[in-house]
C-alpha positions in Angstrom: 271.0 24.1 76.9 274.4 25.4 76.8 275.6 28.3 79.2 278.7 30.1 79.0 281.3 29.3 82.0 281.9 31.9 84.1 285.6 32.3 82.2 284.5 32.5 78.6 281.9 34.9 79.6 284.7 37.3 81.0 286.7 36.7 77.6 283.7 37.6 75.5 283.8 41.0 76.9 281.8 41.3 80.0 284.6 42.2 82.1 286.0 41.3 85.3 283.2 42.2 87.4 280.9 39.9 85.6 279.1 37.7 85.2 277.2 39.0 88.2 275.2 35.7 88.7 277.7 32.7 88.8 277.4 29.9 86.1 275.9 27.1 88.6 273.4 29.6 89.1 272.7 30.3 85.9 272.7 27.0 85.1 269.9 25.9 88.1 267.7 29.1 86.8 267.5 27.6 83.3 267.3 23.4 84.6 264.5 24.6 86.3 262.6 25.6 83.2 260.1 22.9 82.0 261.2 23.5 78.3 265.2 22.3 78.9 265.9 18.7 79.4 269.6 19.6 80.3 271.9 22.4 80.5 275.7 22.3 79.5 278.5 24.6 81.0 281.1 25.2 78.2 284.1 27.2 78.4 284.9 27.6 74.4 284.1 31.3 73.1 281.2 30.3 70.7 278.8 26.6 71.6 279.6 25.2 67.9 281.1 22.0 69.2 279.1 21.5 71.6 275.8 22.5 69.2 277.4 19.6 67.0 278.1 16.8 69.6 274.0 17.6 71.0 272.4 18.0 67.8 269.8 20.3 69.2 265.5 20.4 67.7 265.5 24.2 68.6 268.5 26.7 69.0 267.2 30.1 70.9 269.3 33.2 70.6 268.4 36.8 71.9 266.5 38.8 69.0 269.7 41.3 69.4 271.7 38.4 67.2 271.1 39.1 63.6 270.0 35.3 62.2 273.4 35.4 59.9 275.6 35.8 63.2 273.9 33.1 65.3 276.4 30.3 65.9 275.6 26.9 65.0 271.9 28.3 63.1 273.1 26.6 59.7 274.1 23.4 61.4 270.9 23.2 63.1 268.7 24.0 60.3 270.8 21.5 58.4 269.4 18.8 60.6 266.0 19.6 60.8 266.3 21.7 63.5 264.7 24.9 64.4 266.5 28.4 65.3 264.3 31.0 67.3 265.1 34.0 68.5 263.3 35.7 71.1 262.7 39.2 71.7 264.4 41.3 74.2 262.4 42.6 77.0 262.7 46.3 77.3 264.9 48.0 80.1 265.8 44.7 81.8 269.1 43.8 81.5 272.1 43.1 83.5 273.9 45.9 82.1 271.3 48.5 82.5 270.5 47.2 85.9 274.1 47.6 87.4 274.2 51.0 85.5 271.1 52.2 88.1 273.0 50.6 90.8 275.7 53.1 90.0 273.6 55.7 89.5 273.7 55.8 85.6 270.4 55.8 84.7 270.9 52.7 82.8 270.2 52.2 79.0 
C-alpha cells in the first residue's frame, strides 16, 4: 500500500497544518490491517511509479475519485489487476472533524 509522505500531502493541497496524523502513523494504522502485505511512503504527487515498480492485484481509491481520474487504474487493469473504490463513510472526515474542533459545524 502506498501512503503519501507527510510533504507531498502538504503539496497536494492540505495545507500546512496537515496532515494531522503523521505518515509513520498512517503507515502503522494501515500495516496493521490483515488485507496489506506492505505499505510504502512516497513523496511524488501521484503513486504512478511506484504503482508500476509494485504491480499491485487490487488498487483501492475513495469512491469521491471518478474511475477516469484514479491514477495508475489503466496500468493496473492492464495487468490483470483489479481497481476498487470504496465508499465514503458519511460525516467522518478529517476535514469535517477539525471544522467541529473550530466550531464550524463541519461538512
Amino acid at each position: 500500500m502506498g501512503v503519501n509522505r507527510d510533504a507531498s500531502a502538504r503539496r497536494l493541497g492540505k495545507g500546512p497544518a496537515r496532515p494531522v496524523v503523521n505518515e509513520a502513523e498512517r503507515a502503522r494504522v494501515l500495516a496493521a490491517l490483515a488485507a496489506v502485505d506492505c505499505v510504502v511512503l512516497f513523496d511524488e504527487d501521484t503513486p504512478l511509479e511506484l504503482i508500476r515498480r509494485l504491480r499491485p492485484d487490487v488498487l483501492v481509491k475513495g469512491a469521491d475519485y471518478a474511475p477516469a481520474a484514479i491514477v495508475g487504474a489503466k496500468d493496473v487493469e492492464g495487468w490483470g489487476g483489479r481497481v476498487v473504490r470504496v465508499p465514503l463513510v458519511k460525516d467522518k472526515s478529517t476535514t469535517n472533524l477539525l471544522a467541529k474542533l473550530r466550531g464550524g459545524g463541519g461538512e
